[in-house]
C-alpha positions in Angstrom: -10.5 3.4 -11.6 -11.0 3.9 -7.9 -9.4 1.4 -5.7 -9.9 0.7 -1.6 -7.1 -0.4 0.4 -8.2 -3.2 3.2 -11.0 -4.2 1.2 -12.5 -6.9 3.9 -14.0 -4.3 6.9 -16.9 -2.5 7.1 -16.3 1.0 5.8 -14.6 -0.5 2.5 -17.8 -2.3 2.1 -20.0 0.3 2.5 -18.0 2.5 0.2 -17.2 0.0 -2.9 -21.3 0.1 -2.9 -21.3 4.0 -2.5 -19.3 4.2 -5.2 -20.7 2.1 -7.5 -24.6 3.5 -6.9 -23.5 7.5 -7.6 -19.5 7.5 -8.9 -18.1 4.7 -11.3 -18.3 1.2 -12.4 -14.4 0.9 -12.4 -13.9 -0.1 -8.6 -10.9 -2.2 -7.6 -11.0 -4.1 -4.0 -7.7 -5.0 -2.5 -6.9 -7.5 0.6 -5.0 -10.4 1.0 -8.5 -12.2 0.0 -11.2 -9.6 -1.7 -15.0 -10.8 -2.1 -17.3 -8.8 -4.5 -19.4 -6.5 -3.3 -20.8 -5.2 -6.9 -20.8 -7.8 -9.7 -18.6 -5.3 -11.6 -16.2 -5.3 -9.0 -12.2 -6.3 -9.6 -10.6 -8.0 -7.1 -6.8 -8.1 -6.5 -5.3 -9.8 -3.8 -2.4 -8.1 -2.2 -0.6 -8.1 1.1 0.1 -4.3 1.9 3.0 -4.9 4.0 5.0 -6.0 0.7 5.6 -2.8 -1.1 5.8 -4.3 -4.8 2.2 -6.2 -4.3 0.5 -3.0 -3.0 2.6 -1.3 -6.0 0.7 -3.8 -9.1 -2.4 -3.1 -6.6 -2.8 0.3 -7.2 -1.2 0.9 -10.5 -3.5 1.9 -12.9 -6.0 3.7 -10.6 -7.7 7.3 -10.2 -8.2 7.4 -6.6 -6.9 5.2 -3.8 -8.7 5.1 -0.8 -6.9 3.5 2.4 -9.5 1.9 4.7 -7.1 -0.9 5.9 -8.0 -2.2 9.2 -6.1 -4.4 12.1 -7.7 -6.4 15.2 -6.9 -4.4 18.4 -3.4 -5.1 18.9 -1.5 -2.2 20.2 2.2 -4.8 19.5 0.9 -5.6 15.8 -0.2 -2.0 15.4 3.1 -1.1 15.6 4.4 -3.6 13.3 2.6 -3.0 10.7 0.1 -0.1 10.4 3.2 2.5 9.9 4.6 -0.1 7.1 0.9 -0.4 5.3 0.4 3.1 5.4 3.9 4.1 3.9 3.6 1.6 1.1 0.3 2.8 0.4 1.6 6.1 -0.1 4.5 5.4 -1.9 2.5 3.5 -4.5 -0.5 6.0 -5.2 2.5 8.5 -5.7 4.0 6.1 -8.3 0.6 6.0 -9.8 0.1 9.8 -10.3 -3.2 8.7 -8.5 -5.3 10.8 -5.3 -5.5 9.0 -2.1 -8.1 9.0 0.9 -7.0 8.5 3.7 -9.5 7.2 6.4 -8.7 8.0 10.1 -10.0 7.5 13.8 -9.8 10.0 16.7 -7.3 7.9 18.9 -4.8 10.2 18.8 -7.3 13.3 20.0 -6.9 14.5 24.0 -9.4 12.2 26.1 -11.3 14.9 27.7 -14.9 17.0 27.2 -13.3 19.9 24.7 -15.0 19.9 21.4 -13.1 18.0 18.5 -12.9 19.9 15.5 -10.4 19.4 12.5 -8.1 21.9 13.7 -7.6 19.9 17.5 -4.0 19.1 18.0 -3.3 15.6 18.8 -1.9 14.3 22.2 -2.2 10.7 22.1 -2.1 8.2 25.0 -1.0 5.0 24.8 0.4 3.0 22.1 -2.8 2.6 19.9 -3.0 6.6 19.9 0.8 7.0 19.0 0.3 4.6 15.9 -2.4 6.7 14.6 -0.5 9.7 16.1 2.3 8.7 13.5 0.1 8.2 10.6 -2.2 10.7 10.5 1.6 12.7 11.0 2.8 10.9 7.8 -0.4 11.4 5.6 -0.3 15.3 6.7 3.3 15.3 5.5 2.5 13.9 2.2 -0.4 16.4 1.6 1.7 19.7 2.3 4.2 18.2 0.1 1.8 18.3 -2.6 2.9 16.0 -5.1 -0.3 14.5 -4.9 -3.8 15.2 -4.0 -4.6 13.6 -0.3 -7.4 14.3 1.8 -7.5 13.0 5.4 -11.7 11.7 6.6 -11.6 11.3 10.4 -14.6 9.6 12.3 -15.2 8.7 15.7 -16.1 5.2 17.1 -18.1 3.3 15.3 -22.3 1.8 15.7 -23.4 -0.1 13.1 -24.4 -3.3 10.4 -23.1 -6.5 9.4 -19.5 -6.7 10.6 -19.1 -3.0 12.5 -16.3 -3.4 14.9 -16.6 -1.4 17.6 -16.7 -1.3 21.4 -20.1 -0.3 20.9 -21.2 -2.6 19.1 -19.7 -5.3 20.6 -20.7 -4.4 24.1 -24.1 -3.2 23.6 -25.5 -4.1 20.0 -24.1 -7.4 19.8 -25.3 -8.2 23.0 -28.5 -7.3 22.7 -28.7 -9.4 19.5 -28.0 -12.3 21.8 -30.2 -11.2 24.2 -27.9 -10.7 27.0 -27.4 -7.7 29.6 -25.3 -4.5 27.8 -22.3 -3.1 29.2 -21.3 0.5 29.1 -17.5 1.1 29.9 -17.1 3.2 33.0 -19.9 5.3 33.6 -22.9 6.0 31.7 -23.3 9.8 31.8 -21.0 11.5 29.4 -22.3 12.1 26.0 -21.0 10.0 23.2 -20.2 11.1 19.6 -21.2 7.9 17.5 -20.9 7.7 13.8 -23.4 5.3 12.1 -21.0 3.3 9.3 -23.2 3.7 6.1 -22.6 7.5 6.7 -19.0 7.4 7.2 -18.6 5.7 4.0 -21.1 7.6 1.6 -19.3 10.6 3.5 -15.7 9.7 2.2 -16.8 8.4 -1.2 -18.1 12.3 -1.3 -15.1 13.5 -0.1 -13.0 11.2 -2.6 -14.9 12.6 -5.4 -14.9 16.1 -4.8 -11.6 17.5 -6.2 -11.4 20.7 -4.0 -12.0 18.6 -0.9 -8.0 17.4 -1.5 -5.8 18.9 0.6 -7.5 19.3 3.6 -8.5 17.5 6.9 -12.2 16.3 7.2 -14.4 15.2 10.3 -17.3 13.1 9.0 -20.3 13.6 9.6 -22.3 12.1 13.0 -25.7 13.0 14.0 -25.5 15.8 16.6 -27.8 14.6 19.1 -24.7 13.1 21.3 -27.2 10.9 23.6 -25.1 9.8 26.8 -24.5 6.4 26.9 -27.2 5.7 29.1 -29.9 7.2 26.6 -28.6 5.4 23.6 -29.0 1.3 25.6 -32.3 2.2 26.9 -32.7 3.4 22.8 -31.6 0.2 21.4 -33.3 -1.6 24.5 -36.4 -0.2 23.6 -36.1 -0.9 19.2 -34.9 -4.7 20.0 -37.7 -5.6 22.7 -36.2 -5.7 25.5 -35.7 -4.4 28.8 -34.1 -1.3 29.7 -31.1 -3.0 32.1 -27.3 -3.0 31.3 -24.0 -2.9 33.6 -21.4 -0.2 34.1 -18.1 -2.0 34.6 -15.8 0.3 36.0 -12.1 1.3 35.5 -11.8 -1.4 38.7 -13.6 -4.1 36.8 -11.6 -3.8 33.4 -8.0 -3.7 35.6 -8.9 -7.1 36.9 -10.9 -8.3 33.7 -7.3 -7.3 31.8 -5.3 -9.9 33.6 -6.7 -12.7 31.5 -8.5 -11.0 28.9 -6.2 -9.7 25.8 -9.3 -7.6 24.7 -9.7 -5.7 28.3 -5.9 -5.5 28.1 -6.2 -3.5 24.6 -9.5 -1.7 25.7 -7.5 -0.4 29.0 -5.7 2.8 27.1 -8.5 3.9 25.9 -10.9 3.7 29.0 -10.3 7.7 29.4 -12.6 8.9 26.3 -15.5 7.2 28.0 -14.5 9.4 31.8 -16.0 12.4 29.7 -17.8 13.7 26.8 -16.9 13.3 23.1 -17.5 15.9 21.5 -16.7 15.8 18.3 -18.0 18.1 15.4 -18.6 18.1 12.0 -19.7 21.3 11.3 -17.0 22.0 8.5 -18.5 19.2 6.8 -22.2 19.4 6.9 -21.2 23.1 6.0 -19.9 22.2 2.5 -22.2 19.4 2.3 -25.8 20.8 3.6 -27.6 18.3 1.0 -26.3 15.2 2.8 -28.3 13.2 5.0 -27.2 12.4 8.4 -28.7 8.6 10.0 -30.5 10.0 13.6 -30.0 7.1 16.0 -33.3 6.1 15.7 -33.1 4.9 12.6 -29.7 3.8 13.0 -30.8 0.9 16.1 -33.9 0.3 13.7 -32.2 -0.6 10.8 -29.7 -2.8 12.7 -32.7 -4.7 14.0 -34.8 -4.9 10.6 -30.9 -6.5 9.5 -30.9 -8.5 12.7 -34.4 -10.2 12.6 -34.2 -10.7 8.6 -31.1 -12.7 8.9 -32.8 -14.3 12.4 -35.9 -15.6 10.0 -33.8 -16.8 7.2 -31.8 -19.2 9.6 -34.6 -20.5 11.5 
């Protein structure tokens, strides 16, 4: 049985159908309240800050896969990320079972040198401590070696459905409601975006490859790394519309922040858009040549094929 962790975002959904089309039947979603995504599914719902729940969640499995997610919340991040993870952990040990862990680049330097698996982390701010401390914790379990653990990293987010990303929310989602996109800070550094489909077939891969254990992967991201200004006038140009957006500055956010608990959150992490991201995936696409990266094209297509469907079915 393969189980996923925070079964209620994105990337668990994405992966629960991965999984089912090339891997098992046996899949096992866990949240506090899990939908179906495959008829065959099991559902189990489990509150992972409560170490004898997330225990009866994962008892029984093959493979756990963490995907757990929490809204932007640098005070609740501390809280309970650490607690999750640790529980997590403790249980798949318990189980005799392999665990995946699923990781961002938050705790990365926020500067133009090129992100590989090997870059040592420096985290700013609290968000990039937290994941500082886990990634720390989940790298301390795999060189301890009772059990198999594997570590896929991916950078922000563009996507479907529910995709939570800056991103998304500032330029996809916008232009789904047809208003003006906004690019944080300025719109010239190159951007490393990882479509979500691919990040999830990637780390159902990963999960079922035994000698990809014990290791750190990056995911794999197409490497065209279009500047911010390149991918709106993309997307402006697949949904229709015209090529226009704003660039709020550092200036902007600062007094946005004072009333605005998401500009507050957003403000740490304003560096990583004041240069290019550069993050690589070589090692990956290395082991993997076979798989099939989404170009961004096809990524902004799909979201509006997605988009107008679910437009024509409500109207």
């Amino acid at each position: 049985m393969q189980t996923i962790l925070g079964a209620s975002g994105q990337i668990a959904l994405e992966l629960a159908r991965e999984l089912k089309r090339g891997y098992t039947d046996d899949i096992r979603l866990v949240s506090r309240h899990p939908q179906k995504i495959n008829a065959s599914d099991t559902l189990f719902a489990a509150n992972l800050l409560d170490a004898q729940q997330t225990q009866k969640a994962v008892n029984g499995s093959d493979t756990v896969y963490f995907t757990a997610g929490l809204p932007p919340d640098s005070a609740l991040w501390e809280r309970q990320f650490p607690t999750m993870l640790e529980n997590a952990l403790q249980a798949t040990r318990s189980a005799g079972a392999k665990f995946v862990y699923f990781d961002n680049t938050y705790m990365y330097p926020q500067n133009d040198v090129p992100q590989t698996e090997e870059t040592r982390f420096a985290p700013r701010g609290r968000k990039g401590n937290v994941r500082a401390l886990m990634a720390n914790r989940v790298l301390d379990e795999m060189q301890r070696g009772d059990i198999p653990v594997l570590i896929g990293r991916a950078p922000e987010f563009y996507g479907p459905e529910k995709t939570q990303s800056f991103t998304n929310a500032l330029i996809i989602d916008r232009l789904k409601q047809h208003k003006r996109p906004r690019v944080p800070v300025r719109d010239d550094t190159r951007r490393t975006l990882i479509w979500t489909p691919d990040a999830s077939r990637a780390l159902a891969l990963l999960g079922n490859t035994p000698e990809a254990f014990g290791q750190t992967w990056h995911l794999p991201c197409c490497d065209e790394r279009l500047t911010y200004q390149q991918f709106v006038t993309l997307a402006c140009e697949i949904f229709g519309q015209k090529a226009d957006y704003a660039v709020p500055g550092k200036l902007a956010f600062a007094a946005t922040a004072l009333f605005s608990q998401g500009a507050r959150e957003m403000w740490e992490l304003l560096p990583r858009y004041d240069a290019d991201n550069l993050f690589d995936s070589t090692k990956f696409r290395q082991r993997f040549p076979e798989f099939a990266v989404t170009a961004y094209r096809q990524g902004l297509e799909n979201i509006r094929h997605e988009w107008n469907s679910k437009t024509y079915k409500t109207a």
